[in-house]
Biopython code that builds the backbone (N, CA, C, O; Angstrom):
import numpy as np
from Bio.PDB.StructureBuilder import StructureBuilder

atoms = [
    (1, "UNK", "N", (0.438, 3.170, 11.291)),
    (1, "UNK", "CA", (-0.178, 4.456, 11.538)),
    (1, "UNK", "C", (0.876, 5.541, 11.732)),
    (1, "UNK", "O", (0.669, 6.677, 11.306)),
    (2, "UNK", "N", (1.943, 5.232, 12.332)),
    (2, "UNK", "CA", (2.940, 6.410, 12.291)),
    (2, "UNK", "C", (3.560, 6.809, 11.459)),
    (2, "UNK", "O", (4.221, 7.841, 11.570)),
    (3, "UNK", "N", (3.512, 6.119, 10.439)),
    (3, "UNK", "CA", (4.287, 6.041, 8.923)),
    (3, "UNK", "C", (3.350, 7.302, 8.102)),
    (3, "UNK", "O", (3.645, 8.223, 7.340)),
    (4, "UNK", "N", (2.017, 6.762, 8.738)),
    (4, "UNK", "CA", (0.952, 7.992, 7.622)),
    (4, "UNK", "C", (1.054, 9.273, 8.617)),
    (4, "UNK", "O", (1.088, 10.374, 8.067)),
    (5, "UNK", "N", (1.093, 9.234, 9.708)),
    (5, "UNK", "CA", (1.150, 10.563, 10.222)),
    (5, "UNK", "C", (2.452, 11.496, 10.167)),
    (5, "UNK", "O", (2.475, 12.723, 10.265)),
    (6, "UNK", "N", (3.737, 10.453, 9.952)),
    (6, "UNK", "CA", (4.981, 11.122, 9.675)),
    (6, "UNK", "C", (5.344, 11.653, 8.400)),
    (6, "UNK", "O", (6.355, 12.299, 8.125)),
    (7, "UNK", "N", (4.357, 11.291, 7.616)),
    (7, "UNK", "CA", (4.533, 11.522, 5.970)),
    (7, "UNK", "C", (3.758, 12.998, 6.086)),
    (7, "UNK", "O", (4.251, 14.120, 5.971)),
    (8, "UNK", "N", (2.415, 12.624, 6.347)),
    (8, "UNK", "CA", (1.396, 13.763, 6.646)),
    (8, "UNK", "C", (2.396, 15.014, 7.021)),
    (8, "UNK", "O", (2.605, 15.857, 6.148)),
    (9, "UNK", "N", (3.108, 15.162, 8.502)),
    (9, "UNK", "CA", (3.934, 16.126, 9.253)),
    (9, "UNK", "C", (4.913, 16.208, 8.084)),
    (9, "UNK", "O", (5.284, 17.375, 8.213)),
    (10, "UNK", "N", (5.516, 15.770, 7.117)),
    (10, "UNK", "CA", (6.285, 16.116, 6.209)),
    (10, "UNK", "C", (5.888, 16.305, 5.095)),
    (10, "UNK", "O", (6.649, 16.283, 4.128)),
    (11, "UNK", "N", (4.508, 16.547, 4.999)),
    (11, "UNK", "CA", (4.321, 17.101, 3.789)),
    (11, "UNK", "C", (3.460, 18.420, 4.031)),
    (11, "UNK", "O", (3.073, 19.174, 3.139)),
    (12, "UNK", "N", (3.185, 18.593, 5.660)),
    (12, "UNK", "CA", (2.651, 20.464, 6.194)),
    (12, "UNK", "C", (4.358, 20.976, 6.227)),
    (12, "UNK", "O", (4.575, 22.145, 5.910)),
    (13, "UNK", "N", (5.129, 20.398, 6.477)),
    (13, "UNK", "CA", (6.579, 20.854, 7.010)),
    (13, "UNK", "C", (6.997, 21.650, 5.000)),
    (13, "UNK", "O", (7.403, 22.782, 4.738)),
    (14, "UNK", "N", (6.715, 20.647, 4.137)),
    (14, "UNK", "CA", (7.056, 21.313, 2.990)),
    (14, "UNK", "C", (6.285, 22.421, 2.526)),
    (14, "UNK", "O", (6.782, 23.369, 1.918)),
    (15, "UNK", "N", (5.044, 22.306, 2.815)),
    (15, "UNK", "CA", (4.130, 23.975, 2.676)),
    (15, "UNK", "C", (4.706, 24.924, 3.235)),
    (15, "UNK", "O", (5.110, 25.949, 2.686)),
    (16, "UNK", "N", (4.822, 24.470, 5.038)),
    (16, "UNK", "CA", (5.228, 25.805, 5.578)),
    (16, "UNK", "C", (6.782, 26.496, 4.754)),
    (16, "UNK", "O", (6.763, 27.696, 4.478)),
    (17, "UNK", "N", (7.872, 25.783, 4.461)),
    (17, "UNK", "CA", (8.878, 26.034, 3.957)),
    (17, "UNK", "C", (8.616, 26.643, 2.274)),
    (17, "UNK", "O", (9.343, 27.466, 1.718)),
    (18, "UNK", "N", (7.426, 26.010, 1.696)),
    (18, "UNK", "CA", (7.558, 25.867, 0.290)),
    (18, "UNK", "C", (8.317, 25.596, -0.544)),
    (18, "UNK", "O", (8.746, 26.294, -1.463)),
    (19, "UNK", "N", (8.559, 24.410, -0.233)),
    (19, "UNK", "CA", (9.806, 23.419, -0.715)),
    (19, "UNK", "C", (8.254, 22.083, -1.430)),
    (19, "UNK", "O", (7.694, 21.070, -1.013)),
    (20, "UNK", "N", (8.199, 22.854, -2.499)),
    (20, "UNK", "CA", (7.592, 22.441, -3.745)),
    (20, "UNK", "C", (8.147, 21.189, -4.532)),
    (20, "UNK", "O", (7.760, 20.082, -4.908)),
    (21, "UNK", "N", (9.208, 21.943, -4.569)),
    (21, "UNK", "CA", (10.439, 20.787, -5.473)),
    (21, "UNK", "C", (10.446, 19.467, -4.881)),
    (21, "UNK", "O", (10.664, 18.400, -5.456)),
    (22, "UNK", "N", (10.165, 19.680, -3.588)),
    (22, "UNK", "CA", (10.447, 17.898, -2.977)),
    (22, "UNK", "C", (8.817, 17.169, -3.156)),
    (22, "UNK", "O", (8.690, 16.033, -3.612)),
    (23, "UNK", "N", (7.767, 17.920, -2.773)),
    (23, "UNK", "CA", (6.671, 17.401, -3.342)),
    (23, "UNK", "C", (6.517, 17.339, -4.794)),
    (23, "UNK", "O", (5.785, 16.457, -5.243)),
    (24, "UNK", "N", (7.091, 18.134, -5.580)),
    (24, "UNK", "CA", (7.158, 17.712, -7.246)),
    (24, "UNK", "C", (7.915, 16.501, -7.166)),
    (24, "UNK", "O", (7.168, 15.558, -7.426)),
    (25, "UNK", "N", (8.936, 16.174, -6.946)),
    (25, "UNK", "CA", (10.078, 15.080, -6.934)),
    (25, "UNK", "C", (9.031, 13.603, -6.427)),
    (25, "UNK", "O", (8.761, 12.617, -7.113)),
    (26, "UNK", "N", (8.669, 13.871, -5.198)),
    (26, "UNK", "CA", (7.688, 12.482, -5.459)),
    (26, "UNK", "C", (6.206, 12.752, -6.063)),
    (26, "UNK", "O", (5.211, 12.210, -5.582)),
    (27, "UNK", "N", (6.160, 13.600, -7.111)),
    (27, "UNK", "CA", (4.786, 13.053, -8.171)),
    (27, "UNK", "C", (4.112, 13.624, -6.724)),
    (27, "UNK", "O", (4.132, 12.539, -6.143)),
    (28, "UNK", "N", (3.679, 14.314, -5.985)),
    (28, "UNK", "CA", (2.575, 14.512, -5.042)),
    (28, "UNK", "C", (1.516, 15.470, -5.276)),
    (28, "UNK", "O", (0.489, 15.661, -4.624)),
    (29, "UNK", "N", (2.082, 16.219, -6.652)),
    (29, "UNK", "CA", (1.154, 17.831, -6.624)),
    (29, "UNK", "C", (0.986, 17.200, -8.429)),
    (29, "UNK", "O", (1.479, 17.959, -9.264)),
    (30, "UNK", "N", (0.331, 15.896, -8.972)),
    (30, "UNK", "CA", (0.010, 15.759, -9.733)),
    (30, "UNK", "C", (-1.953, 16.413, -10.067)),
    (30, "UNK", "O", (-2.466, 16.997, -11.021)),
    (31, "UNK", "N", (-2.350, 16.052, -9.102)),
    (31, "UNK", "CA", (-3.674, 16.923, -9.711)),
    (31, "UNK", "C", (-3.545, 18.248, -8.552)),
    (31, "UNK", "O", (-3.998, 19.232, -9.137)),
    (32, "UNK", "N", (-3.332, 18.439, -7.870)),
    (32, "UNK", "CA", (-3.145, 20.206, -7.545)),
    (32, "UNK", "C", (-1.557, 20.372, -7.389)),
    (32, "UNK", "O", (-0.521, 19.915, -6.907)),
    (33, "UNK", "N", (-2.292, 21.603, -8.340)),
    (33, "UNK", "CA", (-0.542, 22.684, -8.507)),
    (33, "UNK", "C", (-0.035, 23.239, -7.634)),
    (33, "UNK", "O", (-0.556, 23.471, -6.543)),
    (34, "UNK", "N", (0.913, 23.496, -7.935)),
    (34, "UNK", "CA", (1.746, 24.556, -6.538)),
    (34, "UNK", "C", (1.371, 25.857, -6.623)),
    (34, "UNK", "O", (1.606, 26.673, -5.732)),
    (35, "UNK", "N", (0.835, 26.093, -7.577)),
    (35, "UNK", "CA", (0.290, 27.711, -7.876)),
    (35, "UNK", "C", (-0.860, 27.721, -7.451)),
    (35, "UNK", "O", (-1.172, 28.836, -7.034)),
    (36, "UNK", "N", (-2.189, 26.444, -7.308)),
    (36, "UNK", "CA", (-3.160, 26.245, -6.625)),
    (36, "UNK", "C", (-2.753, 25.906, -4.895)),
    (36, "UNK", "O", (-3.603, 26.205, -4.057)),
    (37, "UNK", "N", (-1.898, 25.500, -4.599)),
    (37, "UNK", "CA", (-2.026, 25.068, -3.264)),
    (37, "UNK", "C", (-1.457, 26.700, -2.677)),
    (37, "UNK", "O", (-1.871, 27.140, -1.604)),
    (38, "UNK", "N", (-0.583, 27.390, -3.450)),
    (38, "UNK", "CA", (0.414, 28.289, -2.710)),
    (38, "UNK", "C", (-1.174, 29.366, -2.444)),
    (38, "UNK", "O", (-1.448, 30.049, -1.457)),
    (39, "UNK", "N", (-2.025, 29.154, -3.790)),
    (39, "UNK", "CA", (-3.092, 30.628, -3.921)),
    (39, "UNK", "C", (-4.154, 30.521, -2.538)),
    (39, "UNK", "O", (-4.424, 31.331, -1.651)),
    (40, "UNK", "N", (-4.789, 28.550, -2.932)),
    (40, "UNK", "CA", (-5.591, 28.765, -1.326)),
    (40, "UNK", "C", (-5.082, 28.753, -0.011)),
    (40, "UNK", "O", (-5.889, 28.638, 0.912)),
    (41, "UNK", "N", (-3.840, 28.855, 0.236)),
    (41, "UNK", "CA", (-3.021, 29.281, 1.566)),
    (41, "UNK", "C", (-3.146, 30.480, 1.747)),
    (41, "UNK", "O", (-3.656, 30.898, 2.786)),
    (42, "UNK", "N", (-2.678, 31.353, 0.713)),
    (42, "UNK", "CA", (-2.590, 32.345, 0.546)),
    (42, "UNK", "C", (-3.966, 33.292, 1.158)),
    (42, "UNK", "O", (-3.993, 33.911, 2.222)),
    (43, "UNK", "N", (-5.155, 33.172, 0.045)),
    (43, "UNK", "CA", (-6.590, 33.244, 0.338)),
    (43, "UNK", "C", (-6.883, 33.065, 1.724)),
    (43, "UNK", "O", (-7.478, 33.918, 2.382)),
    (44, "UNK", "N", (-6.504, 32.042, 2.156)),
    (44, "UNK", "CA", (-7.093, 31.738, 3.784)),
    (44, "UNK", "C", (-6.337, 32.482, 4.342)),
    (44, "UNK", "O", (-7.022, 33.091, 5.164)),
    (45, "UNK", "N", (-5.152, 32.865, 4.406)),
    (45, "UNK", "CA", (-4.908, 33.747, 5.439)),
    (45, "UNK", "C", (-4.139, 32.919, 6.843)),
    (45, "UNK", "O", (-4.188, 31.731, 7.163)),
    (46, "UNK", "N", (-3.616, 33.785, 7.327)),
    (46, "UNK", "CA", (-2.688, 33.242, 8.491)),
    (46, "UNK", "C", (-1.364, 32.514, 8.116)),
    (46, "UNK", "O", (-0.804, 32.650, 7.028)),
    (47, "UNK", "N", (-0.816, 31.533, 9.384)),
    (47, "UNK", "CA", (0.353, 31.186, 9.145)),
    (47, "UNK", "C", (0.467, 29.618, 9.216)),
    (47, "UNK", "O", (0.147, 29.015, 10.240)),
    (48, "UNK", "N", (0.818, 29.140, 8.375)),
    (48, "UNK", "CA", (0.256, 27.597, 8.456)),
    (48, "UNK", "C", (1.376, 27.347, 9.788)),
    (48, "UNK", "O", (2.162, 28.133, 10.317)),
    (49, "UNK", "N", (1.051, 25.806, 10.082)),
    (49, "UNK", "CA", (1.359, 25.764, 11.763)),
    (49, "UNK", "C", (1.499, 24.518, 11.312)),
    (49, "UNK", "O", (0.820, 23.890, 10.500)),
    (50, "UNK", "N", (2.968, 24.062, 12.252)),
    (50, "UNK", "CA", (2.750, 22.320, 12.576)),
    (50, "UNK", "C", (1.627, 21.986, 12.880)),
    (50, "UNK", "O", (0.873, 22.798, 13.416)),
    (51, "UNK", "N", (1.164, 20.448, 12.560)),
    (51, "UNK", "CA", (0.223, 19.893, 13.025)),
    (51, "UNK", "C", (0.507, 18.545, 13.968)),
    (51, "UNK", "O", (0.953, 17.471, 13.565)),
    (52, "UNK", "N", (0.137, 18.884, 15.298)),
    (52, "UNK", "CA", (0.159, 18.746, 16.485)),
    (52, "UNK", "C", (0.454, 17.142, 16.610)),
    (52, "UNK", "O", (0.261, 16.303, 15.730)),
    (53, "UNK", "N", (0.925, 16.947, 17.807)),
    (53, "UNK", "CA", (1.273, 15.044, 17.596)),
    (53, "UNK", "C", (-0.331, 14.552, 18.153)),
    (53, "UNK", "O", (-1.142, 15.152, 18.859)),
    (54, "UNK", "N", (-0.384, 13.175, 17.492)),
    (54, "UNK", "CA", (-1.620, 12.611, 17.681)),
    (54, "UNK", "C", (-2.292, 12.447, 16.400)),
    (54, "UNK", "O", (-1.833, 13.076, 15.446)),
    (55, "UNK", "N", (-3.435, 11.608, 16.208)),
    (55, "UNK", "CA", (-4.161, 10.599, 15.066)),
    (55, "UNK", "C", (-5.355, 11.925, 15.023)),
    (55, "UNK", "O", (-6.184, 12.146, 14.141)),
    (56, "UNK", "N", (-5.195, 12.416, 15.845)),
    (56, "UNK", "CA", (-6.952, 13.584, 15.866)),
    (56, "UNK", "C", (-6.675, 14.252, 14.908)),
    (56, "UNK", "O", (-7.684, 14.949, 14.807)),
    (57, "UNK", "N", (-6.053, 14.527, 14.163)),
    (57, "UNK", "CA", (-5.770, 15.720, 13.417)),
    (57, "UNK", "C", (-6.376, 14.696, 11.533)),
    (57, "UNK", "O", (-6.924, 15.132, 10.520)),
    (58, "UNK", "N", (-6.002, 13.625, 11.832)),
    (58, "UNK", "CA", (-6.160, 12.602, 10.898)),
    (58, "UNK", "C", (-7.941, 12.237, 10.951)),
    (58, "UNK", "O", (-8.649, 12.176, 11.956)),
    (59, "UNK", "N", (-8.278, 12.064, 9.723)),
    (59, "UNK", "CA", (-9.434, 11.075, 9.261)),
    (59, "UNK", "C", (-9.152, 10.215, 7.867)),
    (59, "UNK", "O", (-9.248, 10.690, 6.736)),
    (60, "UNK", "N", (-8.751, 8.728, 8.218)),
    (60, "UNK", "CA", (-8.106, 8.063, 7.162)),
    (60, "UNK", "C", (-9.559, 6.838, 6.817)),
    (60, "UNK", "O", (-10.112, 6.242, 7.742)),
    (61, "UNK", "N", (-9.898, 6.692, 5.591)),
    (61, "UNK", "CA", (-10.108, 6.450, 4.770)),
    (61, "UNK", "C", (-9.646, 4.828, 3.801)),
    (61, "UNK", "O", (-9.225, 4.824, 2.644)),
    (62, "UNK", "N", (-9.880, 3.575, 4.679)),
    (62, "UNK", "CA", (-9.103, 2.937, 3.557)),
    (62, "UNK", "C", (-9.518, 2.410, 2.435)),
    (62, "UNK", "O", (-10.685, 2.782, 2.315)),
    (63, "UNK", "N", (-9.246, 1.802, 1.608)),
    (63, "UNK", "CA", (-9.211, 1.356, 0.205)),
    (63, "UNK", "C", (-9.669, -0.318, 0.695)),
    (63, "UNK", "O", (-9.194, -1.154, 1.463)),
    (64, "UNK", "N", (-11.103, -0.228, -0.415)),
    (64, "UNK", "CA", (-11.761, -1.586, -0.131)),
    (64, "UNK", "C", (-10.524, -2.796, -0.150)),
    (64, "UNK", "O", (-10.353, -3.697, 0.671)),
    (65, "UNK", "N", (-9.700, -2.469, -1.437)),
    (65, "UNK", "CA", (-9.073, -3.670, -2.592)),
    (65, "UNK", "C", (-7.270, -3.771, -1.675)),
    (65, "UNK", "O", (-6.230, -4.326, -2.030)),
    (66, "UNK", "N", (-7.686, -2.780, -0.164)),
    (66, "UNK", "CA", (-5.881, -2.757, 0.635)),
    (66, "UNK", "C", (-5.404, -1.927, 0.247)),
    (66, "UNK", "O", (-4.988, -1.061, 1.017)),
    (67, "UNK", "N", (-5.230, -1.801, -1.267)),
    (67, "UNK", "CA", (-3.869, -1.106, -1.765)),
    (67, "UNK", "C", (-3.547, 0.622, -1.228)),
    (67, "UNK", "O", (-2.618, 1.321, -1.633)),
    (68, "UNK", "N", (-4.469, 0.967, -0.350)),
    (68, "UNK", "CA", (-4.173, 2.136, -0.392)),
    (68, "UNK", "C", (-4.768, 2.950, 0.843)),
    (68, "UNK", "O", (-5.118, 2.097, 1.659)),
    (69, "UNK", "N", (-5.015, 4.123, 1.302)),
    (69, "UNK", "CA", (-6.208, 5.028, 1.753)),
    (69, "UNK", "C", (-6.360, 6.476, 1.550)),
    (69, "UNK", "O", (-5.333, 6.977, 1.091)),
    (70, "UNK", "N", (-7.380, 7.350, 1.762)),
    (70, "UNK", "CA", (-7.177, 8.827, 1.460)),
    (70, "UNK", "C", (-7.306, 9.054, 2.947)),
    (70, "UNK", "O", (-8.039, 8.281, 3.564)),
    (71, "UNK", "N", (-6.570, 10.194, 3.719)),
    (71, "UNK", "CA", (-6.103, 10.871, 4.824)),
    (71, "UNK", "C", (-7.338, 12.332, 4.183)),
    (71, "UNK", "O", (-7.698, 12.788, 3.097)),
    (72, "UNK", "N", (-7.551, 12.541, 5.380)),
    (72, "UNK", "CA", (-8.301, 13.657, 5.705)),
    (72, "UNK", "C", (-7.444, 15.079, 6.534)),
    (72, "UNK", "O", (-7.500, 15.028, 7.762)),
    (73, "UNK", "N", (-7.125, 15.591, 6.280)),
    (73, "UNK", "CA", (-6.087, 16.048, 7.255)),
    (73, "UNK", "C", (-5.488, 17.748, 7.385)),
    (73, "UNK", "O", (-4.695, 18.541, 6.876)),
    (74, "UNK", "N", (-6.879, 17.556, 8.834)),
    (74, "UNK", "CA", (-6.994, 19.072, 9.172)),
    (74, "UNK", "C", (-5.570, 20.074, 9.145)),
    (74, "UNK", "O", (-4.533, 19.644, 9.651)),
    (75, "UNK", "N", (-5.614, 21.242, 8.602)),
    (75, "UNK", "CA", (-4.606, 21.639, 8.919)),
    (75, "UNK", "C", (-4.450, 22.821, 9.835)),
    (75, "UNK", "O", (-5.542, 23.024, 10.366)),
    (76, "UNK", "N", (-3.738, 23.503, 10.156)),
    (76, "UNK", "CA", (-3.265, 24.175, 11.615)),
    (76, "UNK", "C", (-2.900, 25.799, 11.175)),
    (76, "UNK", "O", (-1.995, 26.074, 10.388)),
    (77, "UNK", "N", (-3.618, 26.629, 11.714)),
    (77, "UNK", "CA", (-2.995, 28.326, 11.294)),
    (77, "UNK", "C", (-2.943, 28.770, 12.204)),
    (77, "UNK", "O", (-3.646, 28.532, 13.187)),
    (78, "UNK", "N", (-2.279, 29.361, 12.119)),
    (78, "UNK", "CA", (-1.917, 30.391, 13.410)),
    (78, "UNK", "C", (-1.908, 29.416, 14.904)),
    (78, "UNK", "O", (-2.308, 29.887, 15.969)),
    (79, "UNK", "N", (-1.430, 28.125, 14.780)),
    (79, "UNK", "CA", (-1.577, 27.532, 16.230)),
    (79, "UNK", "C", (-2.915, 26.929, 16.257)),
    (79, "UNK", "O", (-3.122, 26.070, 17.113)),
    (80, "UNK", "N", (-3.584, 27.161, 15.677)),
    (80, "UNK", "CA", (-5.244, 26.862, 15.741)),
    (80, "UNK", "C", (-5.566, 25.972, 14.940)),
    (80, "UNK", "O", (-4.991, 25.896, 13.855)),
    (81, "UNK", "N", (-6.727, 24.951, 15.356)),
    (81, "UNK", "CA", (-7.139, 23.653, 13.850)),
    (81, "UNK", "C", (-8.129, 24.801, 13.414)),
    (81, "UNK", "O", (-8.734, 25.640, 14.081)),
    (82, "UNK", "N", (-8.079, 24.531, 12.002)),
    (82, "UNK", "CA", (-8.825, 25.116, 10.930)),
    (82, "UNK", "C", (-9.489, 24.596, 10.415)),
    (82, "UNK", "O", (-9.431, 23.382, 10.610)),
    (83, "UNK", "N", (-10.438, 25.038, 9.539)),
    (83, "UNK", "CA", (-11.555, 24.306, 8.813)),
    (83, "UNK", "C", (-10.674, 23.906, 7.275)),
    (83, "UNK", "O", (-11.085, 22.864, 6.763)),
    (84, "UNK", "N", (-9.893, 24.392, 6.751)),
    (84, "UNK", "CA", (-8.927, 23.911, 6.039)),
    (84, "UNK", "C", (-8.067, 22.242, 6.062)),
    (84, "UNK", "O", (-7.296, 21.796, 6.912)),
    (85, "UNK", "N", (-8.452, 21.761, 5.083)),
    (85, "UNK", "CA", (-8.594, 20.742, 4.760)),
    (85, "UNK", "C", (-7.716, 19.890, 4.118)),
    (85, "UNK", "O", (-8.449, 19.596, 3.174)),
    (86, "UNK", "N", (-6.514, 19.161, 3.883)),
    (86, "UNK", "CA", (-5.244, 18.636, 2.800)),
    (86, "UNK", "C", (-6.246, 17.355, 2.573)),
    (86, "UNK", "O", (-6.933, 17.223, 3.585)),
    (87, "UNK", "N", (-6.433, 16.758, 1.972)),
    (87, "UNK", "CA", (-6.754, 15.641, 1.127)),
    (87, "UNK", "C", (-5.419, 14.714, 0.303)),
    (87, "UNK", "O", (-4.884, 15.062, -0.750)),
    (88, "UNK", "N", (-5.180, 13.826, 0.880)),
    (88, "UNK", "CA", (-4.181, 12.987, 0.915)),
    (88, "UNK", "C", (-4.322, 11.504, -0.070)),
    (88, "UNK", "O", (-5.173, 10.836, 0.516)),
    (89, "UNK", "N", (-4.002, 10.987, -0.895)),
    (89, "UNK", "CA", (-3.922, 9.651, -1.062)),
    (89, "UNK", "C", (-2.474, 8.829, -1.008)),
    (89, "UNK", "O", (-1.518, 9.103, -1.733)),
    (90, "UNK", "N", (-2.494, 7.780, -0.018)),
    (90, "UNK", "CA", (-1.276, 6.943, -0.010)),
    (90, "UNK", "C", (-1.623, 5.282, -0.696)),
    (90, "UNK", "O", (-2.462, 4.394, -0.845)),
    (91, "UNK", "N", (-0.838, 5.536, -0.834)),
    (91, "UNK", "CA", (-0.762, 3.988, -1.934)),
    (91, "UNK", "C", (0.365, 3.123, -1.230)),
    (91, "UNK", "O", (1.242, 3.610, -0.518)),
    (92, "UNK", "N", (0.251, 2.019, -1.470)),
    (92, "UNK", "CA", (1.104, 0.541, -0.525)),
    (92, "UNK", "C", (1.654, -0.109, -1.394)),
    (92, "UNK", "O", (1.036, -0.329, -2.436)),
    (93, "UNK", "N", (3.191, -0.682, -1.186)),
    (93, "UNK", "CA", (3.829, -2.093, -2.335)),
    (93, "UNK", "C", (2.926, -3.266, -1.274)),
    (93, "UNK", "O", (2.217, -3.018, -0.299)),
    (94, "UNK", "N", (3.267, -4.550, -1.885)),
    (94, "UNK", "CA", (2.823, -5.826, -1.160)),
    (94, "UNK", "C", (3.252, -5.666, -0.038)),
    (94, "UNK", "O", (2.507, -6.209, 0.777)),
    (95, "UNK", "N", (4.449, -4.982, 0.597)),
    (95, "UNK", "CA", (5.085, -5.043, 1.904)),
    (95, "UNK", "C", (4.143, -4.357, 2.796)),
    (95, "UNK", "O", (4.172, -4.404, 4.026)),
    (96, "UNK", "N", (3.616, -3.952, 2.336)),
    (96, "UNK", "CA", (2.517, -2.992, 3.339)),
    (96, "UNK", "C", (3.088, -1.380, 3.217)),
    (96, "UNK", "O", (2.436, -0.415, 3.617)),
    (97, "UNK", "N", (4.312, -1.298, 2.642)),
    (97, "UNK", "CA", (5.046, 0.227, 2.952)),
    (97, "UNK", "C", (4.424, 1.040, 1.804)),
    (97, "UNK", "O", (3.874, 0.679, 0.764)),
    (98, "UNK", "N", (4.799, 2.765, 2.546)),
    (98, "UNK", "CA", (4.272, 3.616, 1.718)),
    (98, "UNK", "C", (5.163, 3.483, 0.402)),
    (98, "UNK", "O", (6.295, 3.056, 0.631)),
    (99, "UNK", "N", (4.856, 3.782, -1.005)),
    (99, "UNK", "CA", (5.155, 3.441, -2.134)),
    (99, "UNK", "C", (5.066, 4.853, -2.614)),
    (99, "UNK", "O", (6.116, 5.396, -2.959)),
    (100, "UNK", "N", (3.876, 5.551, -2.682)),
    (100, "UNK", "CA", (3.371, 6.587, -3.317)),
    (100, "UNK", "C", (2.366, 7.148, -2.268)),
    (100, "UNK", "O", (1.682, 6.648, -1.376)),
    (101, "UNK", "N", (2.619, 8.700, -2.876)),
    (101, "UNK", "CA", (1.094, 9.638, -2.172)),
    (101, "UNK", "C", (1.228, 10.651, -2.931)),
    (101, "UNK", "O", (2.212, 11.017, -3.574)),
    (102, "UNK", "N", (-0.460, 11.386, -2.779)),
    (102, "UNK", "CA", (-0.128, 12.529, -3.664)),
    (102, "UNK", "C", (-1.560, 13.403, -3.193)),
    (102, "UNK", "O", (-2.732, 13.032, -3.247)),
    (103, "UNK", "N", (-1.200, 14.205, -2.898)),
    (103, "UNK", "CA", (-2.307, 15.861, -2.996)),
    (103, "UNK", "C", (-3.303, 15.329, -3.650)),
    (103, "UNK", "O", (-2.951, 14.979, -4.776)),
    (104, "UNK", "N", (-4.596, 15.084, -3.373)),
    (104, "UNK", "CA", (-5.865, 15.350, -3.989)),
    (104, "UNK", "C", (-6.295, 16.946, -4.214)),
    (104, "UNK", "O", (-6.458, 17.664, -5.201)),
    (105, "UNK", "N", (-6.376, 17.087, -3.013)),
    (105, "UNK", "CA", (-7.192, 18.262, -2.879)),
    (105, "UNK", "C", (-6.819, 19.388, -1.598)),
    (105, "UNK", "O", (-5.861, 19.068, -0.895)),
    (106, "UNK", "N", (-7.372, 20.398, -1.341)),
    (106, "UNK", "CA", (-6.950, 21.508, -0.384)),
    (106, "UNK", "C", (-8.256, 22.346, -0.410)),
    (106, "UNK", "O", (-8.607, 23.110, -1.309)),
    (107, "UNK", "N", (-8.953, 22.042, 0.823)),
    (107, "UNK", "CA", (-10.336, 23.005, 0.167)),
    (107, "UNK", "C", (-11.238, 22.744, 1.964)),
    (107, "UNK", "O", (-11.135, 21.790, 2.735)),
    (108, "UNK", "N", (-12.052, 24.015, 2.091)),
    (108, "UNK", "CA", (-12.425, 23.885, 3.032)),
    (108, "UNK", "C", (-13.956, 23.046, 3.390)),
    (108, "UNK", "O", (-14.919, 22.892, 2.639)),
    (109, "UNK", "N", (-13.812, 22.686, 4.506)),
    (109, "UNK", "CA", (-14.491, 21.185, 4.490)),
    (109, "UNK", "C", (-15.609, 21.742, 6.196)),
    (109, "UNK", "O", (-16.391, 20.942, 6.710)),
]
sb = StructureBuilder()
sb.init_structure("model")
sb.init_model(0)
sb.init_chain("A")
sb.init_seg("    ")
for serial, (resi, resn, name, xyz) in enumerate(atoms, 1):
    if name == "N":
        sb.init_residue(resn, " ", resi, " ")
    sb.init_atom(name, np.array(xyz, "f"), 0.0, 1.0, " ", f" {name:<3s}", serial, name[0])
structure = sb.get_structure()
C-alpha cells in the first residue's frame, strides 16, 4: 500500500511542477495528453496541492486476475480535497512490484 500511495504523491508532485517528460518517459499519459491534463487543471481553477499523508485520499480498485488495480485519487486545490478526480491504473511483475501505471482519466467525479 505505500508503494501505491508513493507513486500516486509522485505523480500530483509531477503536475504541480509539470514535469510531463517524466510521466511521458514511463508511458503514463498514454490515453490522456498533457495538453488534456494541463487544459482540465487549468479549467478547474486553483492551485493543485500535495495530497495529504494517509489511504483517505485513495479509492483502489483491484484486478479480479491480481495483475493489477485502478486508484481513484482525489486530488487537492488550494489546500482543499476537491471533487477532481486522477484515475490511475497500476500494473504488477510476478514479484508483486509496481511494473507499470498510467493516467486513465482526470475528470470530475
Amino acid at each position: 500500500m505505500d508503494d501505491i500511495y508513493k507513486l500516486c504523491k509522485e505523480i500530483v508532485t509531477c503536475l504541480q511542477n509539470e514535469d510531463y517528460d517524466f510521466l511521458n518517459e514511463h508511458n503514463a499519459l498514454c490515453r490522456v495528453s498533457e495538453e488534456d491534463m494541463k487544459r482540465v487543471l487549468h479549467e478547474y481553477g486553483g492551485c493543485l496541492s500535495t495530497i495529504p499523508n494517509g489511504e483517505d485520499t485513495l479509492d483502489i480498485y483491484k484486478y479480479n486476475d491480481n495483475s493489477g488495480l485502478k486508484v481513484d485519487l482525489d486530488l487537492w486545490i488550494d489546500g482543499k480535497r476537491s471533487d477532481l478526480t486522477l484515475q490511475i491504473e497500476i500494473k504488477f511483475d510476478k514479484n508483486n512490484k509496481i511494473s507499470s501505471y498510467m493516467i486513465l482519466d482526470i475528470l470530475v467525479m
